[in-house]
C-alpha positions as CSV (number, residue, x, y, z in Angstrom):
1,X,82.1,215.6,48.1
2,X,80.0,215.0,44.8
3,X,81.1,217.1,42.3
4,X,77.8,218.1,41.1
5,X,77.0,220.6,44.2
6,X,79.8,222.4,44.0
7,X,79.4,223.0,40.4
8,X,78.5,225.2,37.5
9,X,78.3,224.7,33.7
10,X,78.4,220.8,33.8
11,X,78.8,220.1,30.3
12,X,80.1,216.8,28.6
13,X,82.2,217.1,25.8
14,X,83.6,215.0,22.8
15,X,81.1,212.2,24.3
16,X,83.7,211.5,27.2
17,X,85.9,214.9,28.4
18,X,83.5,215.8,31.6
19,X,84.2,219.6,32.4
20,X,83.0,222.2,34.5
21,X,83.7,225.0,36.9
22,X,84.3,223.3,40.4
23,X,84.0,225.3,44.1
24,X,87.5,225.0,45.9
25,X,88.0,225.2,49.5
26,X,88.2,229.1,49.7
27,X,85.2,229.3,47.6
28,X,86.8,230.2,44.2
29,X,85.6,228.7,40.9
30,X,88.0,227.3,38.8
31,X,88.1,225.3,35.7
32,X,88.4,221.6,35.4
33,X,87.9,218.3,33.6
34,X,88.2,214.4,33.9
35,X,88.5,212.0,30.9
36,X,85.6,209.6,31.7
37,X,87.2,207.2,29.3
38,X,89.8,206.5,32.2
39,X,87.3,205.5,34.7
40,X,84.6,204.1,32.6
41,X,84.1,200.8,30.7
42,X,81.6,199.1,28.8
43,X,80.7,196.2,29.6
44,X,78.6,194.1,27.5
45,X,76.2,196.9,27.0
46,X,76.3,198.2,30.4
47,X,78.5,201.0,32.1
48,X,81.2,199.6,34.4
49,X,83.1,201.9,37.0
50,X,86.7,200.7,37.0
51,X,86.7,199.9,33.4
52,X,88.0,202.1,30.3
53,X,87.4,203.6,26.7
54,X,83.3,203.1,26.7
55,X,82.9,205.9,24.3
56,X,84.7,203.6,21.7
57,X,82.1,201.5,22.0
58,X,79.3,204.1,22.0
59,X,76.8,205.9,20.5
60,X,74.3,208.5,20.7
61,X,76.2,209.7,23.8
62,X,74.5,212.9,26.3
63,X,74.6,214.3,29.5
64,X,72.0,216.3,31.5
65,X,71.6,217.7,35.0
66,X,68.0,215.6,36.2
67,X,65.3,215.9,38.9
68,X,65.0,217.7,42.3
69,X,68.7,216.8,43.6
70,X,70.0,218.0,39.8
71,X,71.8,214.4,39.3
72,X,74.7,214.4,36.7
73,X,73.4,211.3,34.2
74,X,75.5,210.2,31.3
75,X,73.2,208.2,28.6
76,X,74.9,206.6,25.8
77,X,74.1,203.5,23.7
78,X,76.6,201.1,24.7
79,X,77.3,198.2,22.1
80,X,77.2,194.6,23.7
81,X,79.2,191.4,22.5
82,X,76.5,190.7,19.9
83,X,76.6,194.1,18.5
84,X,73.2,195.4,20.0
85,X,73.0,198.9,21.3
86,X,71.6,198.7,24.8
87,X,70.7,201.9,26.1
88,X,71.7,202.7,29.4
89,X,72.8,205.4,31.8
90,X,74.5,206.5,34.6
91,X,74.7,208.6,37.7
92,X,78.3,210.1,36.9
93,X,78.2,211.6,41.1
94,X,78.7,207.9,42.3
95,X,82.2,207.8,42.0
96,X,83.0,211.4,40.4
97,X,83.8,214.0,43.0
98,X,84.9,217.5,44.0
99,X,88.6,217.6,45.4
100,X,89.6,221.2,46.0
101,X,88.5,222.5,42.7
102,X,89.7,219.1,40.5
103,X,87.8,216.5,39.7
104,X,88.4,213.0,41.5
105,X,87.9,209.7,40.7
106,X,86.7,207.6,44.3
């Protein structure tokens, strides 16, 4: 399941450590966090799922809950090959989900 649904106090923090309380099975909060560094690249100025470290790369990095269906976006400015920030973001409840209170990557 999306992690975003069963969540409170999203938060992003040190531009790449997501964290939050997650909804287990039984209904109990508990605390967790996912490096996004693991499961997210940049590439040439663009997010890529399956890639790694695009905070090193980075700038200017947020994260906010959006719009109706409260969508988890990351926003950084991602450096491409040239050296240009490109800004760009991304819906982090793609591939981020809710596995018994832990965070999972799909």
């Amino acid at each position: 399941m999306s992690f975003h649904a069963s969540a409170e106090n999203i938060r992003v923090d040190d531009g790449h450590m997501l964290r939050a309380r997650l909804r287990t099975a039984s209904g109990e909060l508990v605390d967790a966090e996912i490096d996004l560094n693991q499961f997210i690249g940049n590439d040439n100025g663009s997010f890529q799922w399956g890639g790694v470290n695009f905070s090193e790369s980075a700038e200017g990095i947020s994260f906010s809950v959006e719009g109706g269906d409260s969508v988890p976006v990351l926003r950084a400015g991602l450096r491409d090959v040239e050296g240009n920030v490109q800004w760009r973001d991304i819906n982090l409840a793609e591939r981020i989900g809710n596995a018994d209170g832990n965070f999972e990557f799909i």
